[in-house]
N, C-alpha and C positions, 0 to 999 in steps of 0.2 A: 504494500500500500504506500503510494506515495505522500511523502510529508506534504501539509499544506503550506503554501508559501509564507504566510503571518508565522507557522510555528516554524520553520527554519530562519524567518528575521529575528524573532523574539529570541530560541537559541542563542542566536548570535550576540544580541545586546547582552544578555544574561552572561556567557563569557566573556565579554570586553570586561562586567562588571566583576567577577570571577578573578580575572587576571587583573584587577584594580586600574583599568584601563578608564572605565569610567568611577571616580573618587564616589566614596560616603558623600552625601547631601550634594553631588553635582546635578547643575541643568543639565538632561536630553537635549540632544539635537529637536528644532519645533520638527513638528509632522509635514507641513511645505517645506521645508529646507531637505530632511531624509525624501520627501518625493520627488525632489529636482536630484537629488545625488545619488538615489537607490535606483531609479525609474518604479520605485510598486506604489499603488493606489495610495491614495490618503484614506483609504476604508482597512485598507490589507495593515498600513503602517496603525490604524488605530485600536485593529485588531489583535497586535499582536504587541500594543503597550496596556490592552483591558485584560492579557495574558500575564502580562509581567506585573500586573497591579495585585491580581488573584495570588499569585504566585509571593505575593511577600518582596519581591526584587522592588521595582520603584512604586513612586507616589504622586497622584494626581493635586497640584497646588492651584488654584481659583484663578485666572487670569494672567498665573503666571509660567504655567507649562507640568514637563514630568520631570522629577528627580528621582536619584539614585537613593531609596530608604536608609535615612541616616542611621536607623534601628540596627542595621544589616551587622556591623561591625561593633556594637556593644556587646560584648561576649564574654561569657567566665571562661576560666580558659579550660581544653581539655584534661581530660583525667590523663590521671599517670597509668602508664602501664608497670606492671609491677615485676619483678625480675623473678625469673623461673630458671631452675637445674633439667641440667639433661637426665636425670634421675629417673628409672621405671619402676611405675607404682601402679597398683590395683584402684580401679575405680570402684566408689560404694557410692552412689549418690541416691538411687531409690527411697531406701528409707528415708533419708532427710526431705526426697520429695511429698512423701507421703504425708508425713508432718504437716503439709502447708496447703494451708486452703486458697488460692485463688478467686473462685466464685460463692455468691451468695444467692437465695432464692429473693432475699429480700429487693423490692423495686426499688427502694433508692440506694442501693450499692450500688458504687461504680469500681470495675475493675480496672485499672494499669496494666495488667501483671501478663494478662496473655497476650499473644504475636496474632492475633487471627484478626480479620477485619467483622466489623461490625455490618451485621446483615442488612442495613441500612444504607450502606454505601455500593451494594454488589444491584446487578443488572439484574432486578426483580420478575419483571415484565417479561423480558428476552429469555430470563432462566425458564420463566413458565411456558415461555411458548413454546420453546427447546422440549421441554419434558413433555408439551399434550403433541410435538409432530412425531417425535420419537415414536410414542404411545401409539399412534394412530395407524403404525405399520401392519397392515393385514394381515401378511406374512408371520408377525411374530417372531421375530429373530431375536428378538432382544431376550427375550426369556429361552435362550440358550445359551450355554458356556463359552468364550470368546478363547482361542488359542493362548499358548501361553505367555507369548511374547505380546499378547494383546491386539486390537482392531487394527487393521492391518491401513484403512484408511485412516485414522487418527494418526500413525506413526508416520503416516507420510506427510500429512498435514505440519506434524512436531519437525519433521526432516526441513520442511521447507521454511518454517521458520527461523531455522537456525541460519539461514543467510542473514537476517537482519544482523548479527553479531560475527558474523566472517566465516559459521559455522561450515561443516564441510561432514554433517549427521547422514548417516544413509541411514532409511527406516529399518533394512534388516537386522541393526544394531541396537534398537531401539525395545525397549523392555518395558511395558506399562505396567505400574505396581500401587501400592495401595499408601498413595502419599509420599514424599523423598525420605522419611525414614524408613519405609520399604526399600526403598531401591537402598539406601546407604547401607542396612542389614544385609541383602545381597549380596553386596556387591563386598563389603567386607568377608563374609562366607566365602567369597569365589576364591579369595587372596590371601586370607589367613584360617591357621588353626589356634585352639584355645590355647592360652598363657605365649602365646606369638603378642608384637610391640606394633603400636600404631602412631604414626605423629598427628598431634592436633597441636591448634594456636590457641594461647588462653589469654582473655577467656572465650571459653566454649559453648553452645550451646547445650543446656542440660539434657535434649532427648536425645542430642550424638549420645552424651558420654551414658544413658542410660541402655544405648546398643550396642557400647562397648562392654559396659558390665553383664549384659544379656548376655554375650559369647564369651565370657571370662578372659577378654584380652588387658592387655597393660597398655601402658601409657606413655611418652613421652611428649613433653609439651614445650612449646614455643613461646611467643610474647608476642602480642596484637597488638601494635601502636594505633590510636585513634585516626592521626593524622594520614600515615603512611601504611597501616596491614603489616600482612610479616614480612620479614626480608630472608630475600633467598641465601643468605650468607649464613643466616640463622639454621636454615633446612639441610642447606651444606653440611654443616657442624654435624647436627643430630644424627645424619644419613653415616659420616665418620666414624664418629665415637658411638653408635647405639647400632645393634641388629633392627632395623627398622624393614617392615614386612609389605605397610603400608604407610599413605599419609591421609589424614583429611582437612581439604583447605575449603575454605566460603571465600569464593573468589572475589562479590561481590555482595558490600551490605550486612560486615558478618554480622550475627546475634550473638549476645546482645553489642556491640560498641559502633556497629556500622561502619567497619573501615575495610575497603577494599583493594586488591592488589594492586599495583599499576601495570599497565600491558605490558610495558619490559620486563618485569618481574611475573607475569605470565607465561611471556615468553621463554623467560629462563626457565623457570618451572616445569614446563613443558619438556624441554630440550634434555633438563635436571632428572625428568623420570624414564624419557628414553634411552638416556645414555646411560642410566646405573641398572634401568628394566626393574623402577620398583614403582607401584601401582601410587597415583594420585585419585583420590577419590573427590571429584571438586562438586561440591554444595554450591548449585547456583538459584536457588529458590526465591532469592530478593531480584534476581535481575533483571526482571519487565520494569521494577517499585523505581526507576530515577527519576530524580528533580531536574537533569540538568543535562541539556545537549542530548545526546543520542543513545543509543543501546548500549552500555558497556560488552566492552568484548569478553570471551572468558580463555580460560585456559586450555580448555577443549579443543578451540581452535586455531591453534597451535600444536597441537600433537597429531605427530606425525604417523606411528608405528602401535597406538592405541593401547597405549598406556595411561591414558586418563579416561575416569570412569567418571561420565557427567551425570549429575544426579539432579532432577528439578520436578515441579508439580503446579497444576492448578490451586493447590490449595489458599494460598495467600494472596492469589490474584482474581479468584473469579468466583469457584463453588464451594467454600472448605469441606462442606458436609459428605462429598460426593470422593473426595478421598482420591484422587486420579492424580499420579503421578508419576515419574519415568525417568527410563536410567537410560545415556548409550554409553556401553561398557564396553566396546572397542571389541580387541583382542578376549576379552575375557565372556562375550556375550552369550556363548551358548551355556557357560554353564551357571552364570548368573541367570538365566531363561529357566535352569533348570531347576534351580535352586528356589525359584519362587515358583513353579508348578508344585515341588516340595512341601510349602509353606501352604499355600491356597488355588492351586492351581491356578485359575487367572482371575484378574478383578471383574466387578461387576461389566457385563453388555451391557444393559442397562444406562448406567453413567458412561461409561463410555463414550455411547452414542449422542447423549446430550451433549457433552463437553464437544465433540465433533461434530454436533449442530450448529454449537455454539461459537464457535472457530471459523468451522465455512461461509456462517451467515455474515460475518463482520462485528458481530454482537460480540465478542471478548477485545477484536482492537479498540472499538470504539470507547467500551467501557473502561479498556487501560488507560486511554487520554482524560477521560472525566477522574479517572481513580487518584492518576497521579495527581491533579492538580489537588483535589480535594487535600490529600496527605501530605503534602507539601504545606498548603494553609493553615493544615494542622500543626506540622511540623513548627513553622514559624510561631504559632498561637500560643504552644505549647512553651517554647523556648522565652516565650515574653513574659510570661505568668512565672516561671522560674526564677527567671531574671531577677524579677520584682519581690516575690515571694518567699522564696530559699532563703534558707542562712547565711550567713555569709561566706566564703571560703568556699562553697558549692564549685565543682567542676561538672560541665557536662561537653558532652560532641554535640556535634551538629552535623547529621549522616546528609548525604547526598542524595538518600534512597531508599529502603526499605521500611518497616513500622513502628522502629523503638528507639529511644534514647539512654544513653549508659552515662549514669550519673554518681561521681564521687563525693561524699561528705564528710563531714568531720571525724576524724579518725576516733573519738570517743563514742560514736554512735554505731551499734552494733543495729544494721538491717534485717537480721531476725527475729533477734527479740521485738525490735519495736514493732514488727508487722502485726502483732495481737493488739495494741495500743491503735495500729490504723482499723483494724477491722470494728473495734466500737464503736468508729465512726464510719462505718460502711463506705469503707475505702479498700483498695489492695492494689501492691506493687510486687514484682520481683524481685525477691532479697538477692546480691549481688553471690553469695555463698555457691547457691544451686549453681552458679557457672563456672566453677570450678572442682577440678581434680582431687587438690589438696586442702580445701575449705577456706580457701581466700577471698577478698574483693567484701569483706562482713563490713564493710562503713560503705558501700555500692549500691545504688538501685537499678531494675532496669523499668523504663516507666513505655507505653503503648502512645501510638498516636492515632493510631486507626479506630478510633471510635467518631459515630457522627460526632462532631459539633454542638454541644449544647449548653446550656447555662447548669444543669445538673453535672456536668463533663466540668466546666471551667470552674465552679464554685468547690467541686472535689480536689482539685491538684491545687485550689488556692488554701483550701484547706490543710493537703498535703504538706506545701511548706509552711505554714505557721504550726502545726503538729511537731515539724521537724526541730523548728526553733525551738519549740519547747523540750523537745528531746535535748538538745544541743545543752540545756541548761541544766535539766535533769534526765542524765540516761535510764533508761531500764534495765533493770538488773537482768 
């Protein structure tokens, strides 16, 4: 689908601003001036500064034009990454997940704490029509078993969109499974056996390291910078000194910190598992979620010899309930194919077929364009009520992409204990603990931005940090 002309000018302003080409609080060029210098419409140039306004990027002033949001650049500054050993150790994280409630039945809780978007913001209408054309098949095929490698048109569908990111997917490699922690189980199953060492970056996502515990594998861990992701010198290291079997990278958007690779550091990555022939397993599940210029590339598309095992799903971008997602596992496909016939032999026809309603009719691109902006608004909403509200010494990111923000605070405040003290007040967050190996990141949150919008939503995180403050001054035992 080709960009519309407004969203590749708007792009573009967006990077000048990015690359501080255009300053905090400067005038825009007027709208006559870019249409004598650009040649596009004064409709197309208007359209695509009512893009940049949504967006949080600039600000319409009364007779005086658009400027670059002086807000942009008021910022705490990022969290610290925290220093990890190349040490192999046994993950236990379940129980402590168990421990912690997340959701409530009660109507005015609001949760933080989970990554999933709010059914509010997902393509309601087109979802439904998806499930009564599906439904409407005389035939009946959908209420039969779908092969194991999955619908064989959806995988091609998934193949084709992997050009938008440089991809080079053939669908016979392509594995539809039940969510990306399906395919990442897999695909680790195809590549290791129990008490064998896996690399992750910390912090981590808690449902990896709960797949890693599931297969009784060990661990060795890295260090996620906010700014920058992991660095390949780091991966180097670990590949050296540790028996490393596999690795798992979030190429883009990790959870919780939202820091992503950069394409040269993909690129090495890439080059780094064919040349040693040790399996990269790359978590790309946030990378439709960006703010900013164009699709991120991943590291899939750079391998050459199919050594990265790319793992991603619908879940976060379009149906979560319907659970469809998918690996291409390269070199390793058939017996990752095999390995989840093993588990469930294949996922629902059924969903399936919606999700691949959903795709062909234009109804998922369309709703990525509305999704992203919304999250992004959010994104900025959220970071402004912090701003103002947090304690002071608060560190947070500011992701480019995906649903959450990883926020550090005061080293006397322990974010487990306190989470019982939020839930009196029908609140919850993710304590930073769960996303780690060794129980680090206890002064961390990780907080959601993918809820609608609302004054019950804003009035909760405003709540959140004056909670915080008062924690700051008396902690919880």
């Amino acid at each position: 689908m080709k960009e519309p002309a407004y969203l590749t000018f708007a792009n573009r302003i967006a990077k000048m601003i990015d690359d501080g080409i255009f300053k905090s609080g400067e005038k825009l060029p007027s709208l006559r001036s870019l249409h004598k210098k650009k040649g596009l419409s004064i409709g197309t140039i208007l359209q695509a500064f009512n893009h940049l306004i949504d967006k949080g990027l600039i600000v319409s002033k009364e007779k005086s034009g658009y400027f670059v949001n002086d807000r942009l650049f008021e910022t705490f500054p990022l969290p610290k990454a925290l220093p990890v050993s190349l040490s192999e150790r046994s993950v236990h994280i379940d129980q402590l997940l168990q421990k912690l409630a997340f959701e409530s039945p009660n109507k005015t809780f609001v949760s933080f704490a989970t990554a999933i978007p709010d059914n509010r913001l997902l393509p309601f209408n087109g979802i439904k029509r998806a499930i009564q054309q599906t439904s409407r098949d005389i035939s009946g095929s959908y209420l039969g078993l779908e092969t194991r490698n999955g619908n064989k048109n959806l995988r091609e569908e998934i193949a084709k969109r992997s050009l938008i990111w440089k991809g080079l997917i053939h669908a016979d490699e392509i594995i539809i499974t039940n969510g990306t922690l399906e395919a990442i189980l897999c695909c680790l199953e195809a590549v290791t056996k129990p008490d064998d060492t896996v690399l992750v970056q910390d912090p981590c996502y808690y449902g990896v390291m709960q797949v890693l515990e599931c297969l009784d594998l060990k661990v060795v861990t890295i260090p996620s910078y906010p700014a920058t992701g992991i660095l390949v010198d780091d991966v180097k290291e670990a590949f050296e000194k540790r028996s490393i079997k596999a690795c798992i990278i979030v190429s883009n958007f990790n959870n919780p910190d939202g820091a992503s690779v950069s394409t040269e550091g993909k690129k090495q990555l890439a080059e780094l598992a064919n040349k040693l022939q040790i399996p990269i397993i790359e978590d790309d599940i946030y990378g439709e979620l960006f703010f900013k210029g164009s699709r991120p590339d991943t590291i899939k598309c750079y391998d050459t010899n199919g050594w990265v095992m790319y793992c991603s799903s619908f879940t976060k971008t379009l149906i979560p309930g319907f659970r469809i997602g998918w690996c291409a596992a390269g070199r390793f496909a058939d017996q990752v194919a095999r390995i989840k016939s093993m588990h469930n032999h294949s996922t629902s026809t059924f969903n399936q077929k919606v999700v691949l309603q959903l795709v062909n009719s234009g109804v998922f691109e369309k709703h990525l364009q509305k999704f992203r902006l919304e999250l992004h608004k959010n994104l900025n909403r959220t970071i402004a009520i912090i701003e103002q509200y947090f304690p002071e010494g608060t560190r947070i990111t500011r992701p480019s992409g995906g649903l959450v923000i990883w926020i550090e605070l005061a080293e006397n405040i322990n974010t487990s204990n306190f989470q019982e003290k939020a839930h009196e007040h029908n609140l919850s967050f993710a304590p930073g603990e769960i996303f780690s190996s060794k129980g680090d990141y206890q002064n961390y949150i990780r907080v959601n931005y993918c809820r609608l919008w609302e004054k019950k939503v804003e009035d909760a995180l405003i709540k959140l940090g004056k909670l915080l403050k008062e924690e700051l001054k008396h902690p919880t035992n």
